[in-house]
PDB file with one MODEL, atoms N, CA, C and O in Angstrom:
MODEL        1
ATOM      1  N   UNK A   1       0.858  -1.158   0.000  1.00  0.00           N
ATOM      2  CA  UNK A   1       0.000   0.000   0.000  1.00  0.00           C
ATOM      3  C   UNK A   1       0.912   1.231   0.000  1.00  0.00           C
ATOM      4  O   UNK A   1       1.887   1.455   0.716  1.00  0.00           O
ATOM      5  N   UNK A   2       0.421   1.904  -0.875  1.00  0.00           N
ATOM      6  CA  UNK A   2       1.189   3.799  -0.810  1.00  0.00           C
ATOM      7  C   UNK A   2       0.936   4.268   0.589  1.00  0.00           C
ATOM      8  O   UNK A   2      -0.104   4.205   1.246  1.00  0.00           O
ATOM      9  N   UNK A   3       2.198   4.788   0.927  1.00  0.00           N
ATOM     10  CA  UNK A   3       2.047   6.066   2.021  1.00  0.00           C
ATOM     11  C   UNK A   3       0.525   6.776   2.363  1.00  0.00           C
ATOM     12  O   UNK A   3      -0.295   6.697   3.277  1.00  0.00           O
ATOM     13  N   UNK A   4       0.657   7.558   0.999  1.00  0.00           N
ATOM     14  CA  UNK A   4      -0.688   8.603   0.773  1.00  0.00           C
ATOM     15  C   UNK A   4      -1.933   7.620   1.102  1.00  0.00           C
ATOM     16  O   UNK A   4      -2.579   7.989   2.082  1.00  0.00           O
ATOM     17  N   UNK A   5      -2.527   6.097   0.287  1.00  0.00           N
ATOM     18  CA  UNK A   5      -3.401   5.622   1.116  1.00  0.00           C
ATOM     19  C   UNK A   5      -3.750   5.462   2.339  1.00  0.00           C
ATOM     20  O   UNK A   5      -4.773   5.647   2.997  1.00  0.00           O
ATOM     21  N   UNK A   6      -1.986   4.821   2.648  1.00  0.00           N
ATOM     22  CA  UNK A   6      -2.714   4.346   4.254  1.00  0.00           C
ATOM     23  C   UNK A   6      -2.277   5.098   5.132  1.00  0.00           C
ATOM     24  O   UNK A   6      -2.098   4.642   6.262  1.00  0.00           O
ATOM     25  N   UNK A   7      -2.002   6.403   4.850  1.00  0.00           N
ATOM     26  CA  UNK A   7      -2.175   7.250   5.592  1.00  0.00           C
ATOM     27  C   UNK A   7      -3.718   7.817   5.969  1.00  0.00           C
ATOM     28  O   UNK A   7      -4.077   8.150   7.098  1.00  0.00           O
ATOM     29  N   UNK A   8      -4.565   7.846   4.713  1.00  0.00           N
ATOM     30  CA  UNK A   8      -5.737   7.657   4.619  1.00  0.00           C
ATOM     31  C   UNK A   8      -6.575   7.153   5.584  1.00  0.00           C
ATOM     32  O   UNK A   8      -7.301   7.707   6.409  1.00  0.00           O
ATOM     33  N   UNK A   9      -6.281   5.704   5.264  1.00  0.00           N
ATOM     34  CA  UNK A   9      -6.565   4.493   5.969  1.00  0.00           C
ATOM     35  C   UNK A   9      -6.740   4.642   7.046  1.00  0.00           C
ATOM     36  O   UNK A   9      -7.858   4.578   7.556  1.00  0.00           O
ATOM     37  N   UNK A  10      -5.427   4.936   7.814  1.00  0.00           N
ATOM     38  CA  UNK A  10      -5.282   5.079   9.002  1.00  0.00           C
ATOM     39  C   UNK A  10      -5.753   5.355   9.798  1.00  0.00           C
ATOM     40  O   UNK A  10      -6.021   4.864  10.895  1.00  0.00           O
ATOM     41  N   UNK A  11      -5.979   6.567   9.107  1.00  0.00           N
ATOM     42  CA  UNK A  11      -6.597   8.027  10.421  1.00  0.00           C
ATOM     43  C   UNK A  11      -8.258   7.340  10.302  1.00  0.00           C
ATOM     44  O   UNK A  11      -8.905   7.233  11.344  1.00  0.00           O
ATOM     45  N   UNK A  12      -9.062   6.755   8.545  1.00  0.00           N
ATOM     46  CA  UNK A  12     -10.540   6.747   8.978  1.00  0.00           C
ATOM     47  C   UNK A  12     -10.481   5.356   9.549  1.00  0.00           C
ATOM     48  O   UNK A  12     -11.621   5.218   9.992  1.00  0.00           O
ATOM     49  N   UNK A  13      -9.953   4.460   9.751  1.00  0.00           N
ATOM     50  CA  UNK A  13      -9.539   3.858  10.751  1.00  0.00           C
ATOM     51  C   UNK A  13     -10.297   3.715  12.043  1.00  0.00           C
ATOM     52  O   UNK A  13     -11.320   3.176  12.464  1.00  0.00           O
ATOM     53  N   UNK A  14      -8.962   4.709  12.611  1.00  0.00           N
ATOM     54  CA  UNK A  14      -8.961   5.371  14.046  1.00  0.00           C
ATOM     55  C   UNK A  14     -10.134   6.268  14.482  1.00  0.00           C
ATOM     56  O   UNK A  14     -10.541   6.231  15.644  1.00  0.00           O
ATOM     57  N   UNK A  15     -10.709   7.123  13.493  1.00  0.00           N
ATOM     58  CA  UNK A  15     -11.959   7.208  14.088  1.00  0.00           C
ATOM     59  C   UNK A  15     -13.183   6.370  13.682  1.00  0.00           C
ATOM     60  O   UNK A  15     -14.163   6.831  14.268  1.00  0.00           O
ATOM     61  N   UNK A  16     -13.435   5.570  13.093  1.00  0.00           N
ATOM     62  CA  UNK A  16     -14.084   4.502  12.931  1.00  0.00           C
ATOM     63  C   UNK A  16     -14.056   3.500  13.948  1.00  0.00           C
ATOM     64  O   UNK A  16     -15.108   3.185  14.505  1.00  0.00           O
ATOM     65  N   UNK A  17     -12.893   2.925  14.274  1.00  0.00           N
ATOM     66  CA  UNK A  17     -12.967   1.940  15.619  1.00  0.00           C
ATOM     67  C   UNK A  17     -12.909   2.839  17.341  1.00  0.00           C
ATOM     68  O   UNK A  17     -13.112   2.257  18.407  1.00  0.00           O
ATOM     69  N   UNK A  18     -12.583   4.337  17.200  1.00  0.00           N
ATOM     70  CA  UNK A  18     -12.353   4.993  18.171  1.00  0.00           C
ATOM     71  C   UNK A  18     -11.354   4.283  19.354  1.00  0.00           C
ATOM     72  O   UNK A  18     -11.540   3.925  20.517  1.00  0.00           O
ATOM     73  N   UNK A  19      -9.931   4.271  18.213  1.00  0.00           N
ATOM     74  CA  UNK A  19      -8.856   3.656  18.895  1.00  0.00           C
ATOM     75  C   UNK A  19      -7.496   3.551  18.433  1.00  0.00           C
ATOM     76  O   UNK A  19      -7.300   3.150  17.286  1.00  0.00           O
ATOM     77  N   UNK A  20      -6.439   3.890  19.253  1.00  0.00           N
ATOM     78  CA  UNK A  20      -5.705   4.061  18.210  1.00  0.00           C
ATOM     79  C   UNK A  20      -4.668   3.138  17.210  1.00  0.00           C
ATOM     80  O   UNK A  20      -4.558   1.940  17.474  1.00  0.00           O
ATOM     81  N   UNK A  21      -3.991   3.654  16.180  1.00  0.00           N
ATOM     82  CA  UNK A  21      -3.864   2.738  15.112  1.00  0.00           C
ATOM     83  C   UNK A  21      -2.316   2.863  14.827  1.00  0.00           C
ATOM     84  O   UNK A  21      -1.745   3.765  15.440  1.00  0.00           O
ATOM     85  N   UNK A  22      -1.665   2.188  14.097  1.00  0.00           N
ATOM     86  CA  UNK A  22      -0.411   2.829  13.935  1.00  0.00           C
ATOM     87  C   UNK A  22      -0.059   2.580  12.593  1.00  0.00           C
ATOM     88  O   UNK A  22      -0.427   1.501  12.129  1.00  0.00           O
ATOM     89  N   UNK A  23       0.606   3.388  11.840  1.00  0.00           N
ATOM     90  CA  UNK A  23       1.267   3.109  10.512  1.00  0.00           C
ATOM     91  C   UNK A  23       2.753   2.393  10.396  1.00  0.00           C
ATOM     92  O   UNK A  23       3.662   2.698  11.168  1.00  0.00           O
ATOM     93  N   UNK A  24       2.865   1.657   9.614  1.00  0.00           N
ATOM     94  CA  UNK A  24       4.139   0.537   9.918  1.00  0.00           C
ATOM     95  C   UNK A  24       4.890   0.436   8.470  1.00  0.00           C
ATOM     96  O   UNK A  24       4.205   0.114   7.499  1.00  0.00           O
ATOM     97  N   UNK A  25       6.236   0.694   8.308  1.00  0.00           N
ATOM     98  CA  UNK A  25       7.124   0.480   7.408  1.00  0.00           C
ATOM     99  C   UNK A  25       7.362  -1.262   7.272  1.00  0.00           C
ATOM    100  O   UNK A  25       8.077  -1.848   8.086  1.00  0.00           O
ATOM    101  N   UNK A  26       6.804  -1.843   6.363  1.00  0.00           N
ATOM    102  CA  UNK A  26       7.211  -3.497   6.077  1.00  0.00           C
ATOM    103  C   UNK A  26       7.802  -3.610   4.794  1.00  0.00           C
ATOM    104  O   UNK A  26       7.721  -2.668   4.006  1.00  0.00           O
ATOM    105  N   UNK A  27       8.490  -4.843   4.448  1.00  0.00           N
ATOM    106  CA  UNK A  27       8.472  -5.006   3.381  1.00  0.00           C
ATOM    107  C   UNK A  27       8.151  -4.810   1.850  1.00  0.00           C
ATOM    108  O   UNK A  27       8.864  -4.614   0.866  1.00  0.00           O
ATOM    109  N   UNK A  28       6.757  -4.944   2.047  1.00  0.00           N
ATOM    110  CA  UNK A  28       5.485  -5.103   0.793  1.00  0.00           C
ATOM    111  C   UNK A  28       5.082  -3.738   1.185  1.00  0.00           C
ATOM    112  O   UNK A  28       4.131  -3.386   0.486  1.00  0.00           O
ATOM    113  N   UNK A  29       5.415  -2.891   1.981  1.00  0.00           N
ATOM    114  CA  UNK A  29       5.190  -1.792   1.546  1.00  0.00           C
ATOM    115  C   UNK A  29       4.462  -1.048   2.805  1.00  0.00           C
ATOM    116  O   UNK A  29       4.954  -1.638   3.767  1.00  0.00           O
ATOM    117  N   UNK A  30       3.730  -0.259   3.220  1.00  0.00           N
ATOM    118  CA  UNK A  30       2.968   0.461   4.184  1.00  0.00           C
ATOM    119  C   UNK A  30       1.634  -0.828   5.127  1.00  0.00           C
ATOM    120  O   UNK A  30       1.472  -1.901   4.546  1.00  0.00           O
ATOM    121  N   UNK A  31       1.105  -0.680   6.000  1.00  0.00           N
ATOM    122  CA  UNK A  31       0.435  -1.323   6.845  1.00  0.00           C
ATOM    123  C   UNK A  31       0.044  -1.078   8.300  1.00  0.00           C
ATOM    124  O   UNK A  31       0.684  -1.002   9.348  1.00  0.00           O
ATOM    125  N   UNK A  32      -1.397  -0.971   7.934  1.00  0.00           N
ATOM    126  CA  UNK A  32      -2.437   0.085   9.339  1.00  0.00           C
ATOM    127  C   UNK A  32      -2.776  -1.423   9.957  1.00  0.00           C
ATOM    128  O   UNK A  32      -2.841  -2.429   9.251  1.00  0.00           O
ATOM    129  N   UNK A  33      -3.009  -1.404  11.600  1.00  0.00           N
ATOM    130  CA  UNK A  33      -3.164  -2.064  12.436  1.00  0.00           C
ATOM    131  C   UNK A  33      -2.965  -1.265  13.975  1.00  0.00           C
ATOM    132  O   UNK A  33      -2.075  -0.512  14.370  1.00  0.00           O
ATOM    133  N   UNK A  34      -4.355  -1.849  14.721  1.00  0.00           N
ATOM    134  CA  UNK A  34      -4.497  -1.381  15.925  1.00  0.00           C
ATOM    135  C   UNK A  34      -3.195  -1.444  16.686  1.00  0.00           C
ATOM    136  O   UNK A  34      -2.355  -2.329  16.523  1.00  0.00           O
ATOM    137  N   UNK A  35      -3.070  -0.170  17.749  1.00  0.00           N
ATOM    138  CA  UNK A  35      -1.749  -0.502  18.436  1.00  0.00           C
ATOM    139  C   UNK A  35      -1.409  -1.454  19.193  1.00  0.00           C
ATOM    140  O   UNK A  35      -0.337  -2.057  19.232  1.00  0.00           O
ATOM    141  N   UNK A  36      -2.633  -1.633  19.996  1.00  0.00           N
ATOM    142  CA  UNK A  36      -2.985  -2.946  20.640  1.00  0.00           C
ATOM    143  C   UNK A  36      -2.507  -4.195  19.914  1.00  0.00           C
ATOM    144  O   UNK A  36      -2.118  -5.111  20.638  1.00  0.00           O
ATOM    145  N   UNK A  37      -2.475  -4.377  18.601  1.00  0.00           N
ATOM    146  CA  UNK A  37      -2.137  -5.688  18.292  1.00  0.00           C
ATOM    147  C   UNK A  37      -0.768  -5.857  17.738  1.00  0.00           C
ATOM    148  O   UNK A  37      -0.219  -6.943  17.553  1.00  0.00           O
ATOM    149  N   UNK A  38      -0.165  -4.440  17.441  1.00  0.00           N
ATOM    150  CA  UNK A  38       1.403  -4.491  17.051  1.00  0.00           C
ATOM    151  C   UNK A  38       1.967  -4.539  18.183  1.00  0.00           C
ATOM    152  O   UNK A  38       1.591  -3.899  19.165  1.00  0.00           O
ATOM    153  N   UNK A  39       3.345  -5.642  18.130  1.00  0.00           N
ATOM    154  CA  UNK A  39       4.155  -6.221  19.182  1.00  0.00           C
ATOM    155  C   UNK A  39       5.065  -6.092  18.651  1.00  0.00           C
ATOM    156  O   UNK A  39       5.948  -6.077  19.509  1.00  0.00           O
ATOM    157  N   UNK A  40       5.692  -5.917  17.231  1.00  0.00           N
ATOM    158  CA  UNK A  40       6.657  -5.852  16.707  1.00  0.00           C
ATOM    159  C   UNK A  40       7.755  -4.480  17.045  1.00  0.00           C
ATOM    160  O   UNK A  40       7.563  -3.649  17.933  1.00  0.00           O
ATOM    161  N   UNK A  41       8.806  -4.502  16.187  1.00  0.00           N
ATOM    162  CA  UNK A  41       9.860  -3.225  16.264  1.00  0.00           C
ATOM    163  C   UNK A  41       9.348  -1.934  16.549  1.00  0.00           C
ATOM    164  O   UNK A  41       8.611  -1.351  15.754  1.00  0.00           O
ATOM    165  N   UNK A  42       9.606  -1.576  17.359  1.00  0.00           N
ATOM    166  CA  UNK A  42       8.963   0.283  17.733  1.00  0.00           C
ATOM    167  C   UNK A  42       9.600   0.945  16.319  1.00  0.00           C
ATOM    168  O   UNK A  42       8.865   1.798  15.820  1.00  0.00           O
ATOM    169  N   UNK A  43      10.768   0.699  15.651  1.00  0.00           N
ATOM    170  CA  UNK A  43      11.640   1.572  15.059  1.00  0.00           C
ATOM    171  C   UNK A  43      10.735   1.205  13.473  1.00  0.00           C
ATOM    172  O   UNK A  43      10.754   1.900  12.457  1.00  0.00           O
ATOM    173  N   UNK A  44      10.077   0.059  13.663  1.00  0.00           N
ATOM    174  CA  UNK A  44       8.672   0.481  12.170  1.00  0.00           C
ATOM    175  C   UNK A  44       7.746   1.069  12.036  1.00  0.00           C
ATOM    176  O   UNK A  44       7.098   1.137  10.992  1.00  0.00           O
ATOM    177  N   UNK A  45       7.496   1.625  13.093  1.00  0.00           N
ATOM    178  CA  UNK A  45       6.107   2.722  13.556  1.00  0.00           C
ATOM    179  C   UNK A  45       6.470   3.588  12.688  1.00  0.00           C
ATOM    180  O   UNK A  45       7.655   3.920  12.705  1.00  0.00           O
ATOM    181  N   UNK A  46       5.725   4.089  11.867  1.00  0.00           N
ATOM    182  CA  UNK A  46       5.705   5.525  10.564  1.00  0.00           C
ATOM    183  C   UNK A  46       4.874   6.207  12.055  1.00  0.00           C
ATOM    184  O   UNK A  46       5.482   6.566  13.063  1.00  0.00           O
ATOM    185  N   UNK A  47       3.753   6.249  11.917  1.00  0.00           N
ATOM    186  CA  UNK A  47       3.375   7.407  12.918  1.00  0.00           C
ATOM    187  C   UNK A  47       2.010   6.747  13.725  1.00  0.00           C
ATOM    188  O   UNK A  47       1.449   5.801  13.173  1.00  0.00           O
ATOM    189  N   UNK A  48       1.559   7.175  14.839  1.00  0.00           N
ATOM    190  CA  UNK A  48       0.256   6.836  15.419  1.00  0.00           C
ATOM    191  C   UNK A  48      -0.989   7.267  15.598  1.00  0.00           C
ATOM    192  O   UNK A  48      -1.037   7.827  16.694  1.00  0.00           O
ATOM    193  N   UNK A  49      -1.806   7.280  15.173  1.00  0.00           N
ATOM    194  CA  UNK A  49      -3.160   7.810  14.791  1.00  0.00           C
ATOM    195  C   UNK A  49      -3.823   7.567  15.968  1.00  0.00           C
ATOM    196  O   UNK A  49      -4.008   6.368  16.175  1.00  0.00           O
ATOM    197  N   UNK A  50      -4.423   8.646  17.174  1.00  0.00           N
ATOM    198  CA  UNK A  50      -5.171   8.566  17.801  1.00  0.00           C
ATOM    199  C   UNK A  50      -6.071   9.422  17.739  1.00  0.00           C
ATOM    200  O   UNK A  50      -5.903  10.622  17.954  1.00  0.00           O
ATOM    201  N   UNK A  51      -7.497   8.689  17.328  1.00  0.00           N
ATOM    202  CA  UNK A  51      -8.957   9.378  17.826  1.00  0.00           C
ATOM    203  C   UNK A  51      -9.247  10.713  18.799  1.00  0.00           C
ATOM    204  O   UNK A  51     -10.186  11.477  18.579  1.00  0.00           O
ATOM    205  N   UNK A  52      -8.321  10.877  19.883  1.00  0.00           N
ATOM    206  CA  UNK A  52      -8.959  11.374  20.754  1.00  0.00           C
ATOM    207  C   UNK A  52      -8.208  12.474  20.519  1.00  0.00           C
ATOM    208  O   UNK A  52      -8.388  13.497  21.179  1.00  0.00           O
TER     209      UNK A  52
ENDMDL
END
């Protein structure tokens, strides 16, 4: 996924589930997922999208 999407993504996301989300540098490219469920590298966090 492009930057510009899931940056998108992200944020309607985060206010959609009213929670926050984080953007992640991988491989295959960009990837939105609750913070709650990323356990992985802090140093792949692109940025964190919170609702509130």
């Amino acid at each position: 996924m492009s930057l510009p999407i899931a940056q998108k993504f992200a944020w309607s996301l985060a206010q959609t589930l009213m929670t926050c989300v984080v953007l992640i540098y991988t491989s295959e490219g960009y990837s939105v997922l609750t913070e709650a469920d990323y356990d992985g590298d802090p140093g792949l966090i692109v940025h964190v999208y919170d609702p509130f």
